[in-house]
C-alpha positions, 0 to 999 in steps of 0.5 A: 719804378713800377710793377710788371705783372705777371700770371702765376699758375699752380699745376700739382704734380704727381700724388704720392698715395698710401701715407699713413694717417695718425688720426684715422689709422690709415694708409688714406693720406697723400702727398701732392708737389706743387709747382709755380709757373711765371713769366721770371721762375718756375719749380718747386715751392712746397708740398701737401699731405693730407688724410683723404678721409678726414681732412687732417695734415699729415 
């Protein structure tokens, strides 16, 4: 059987801003929804926190 090739596209959603950071103390972090777009599914497959200042997952 052989393989069908597909493209796979990640678009970020709309970014939560204001989270609180544990290592700066600060509302720096946010959280960004990302989504996959293919020829057989597109949604949802996972979400990023991050501190804006210094890098660290929230």
């Amino acid at each position: 059987m052989a393989a069908t090739p597909a493209s796979l596209h990640l678009e970020p959603g709309e970014p939560t801003l204001g989270l609180w950071c544990p290592t700066c103390l600060l509302p720096s972090g946010y959280e960004v929804r990302v989504y996959a777009f293919s020829a057989s599914r597109c949604g949802l497959i996972g979400t990023i926190r991050r501190c804006h200042d210094c890098g660290t997952p929230i």
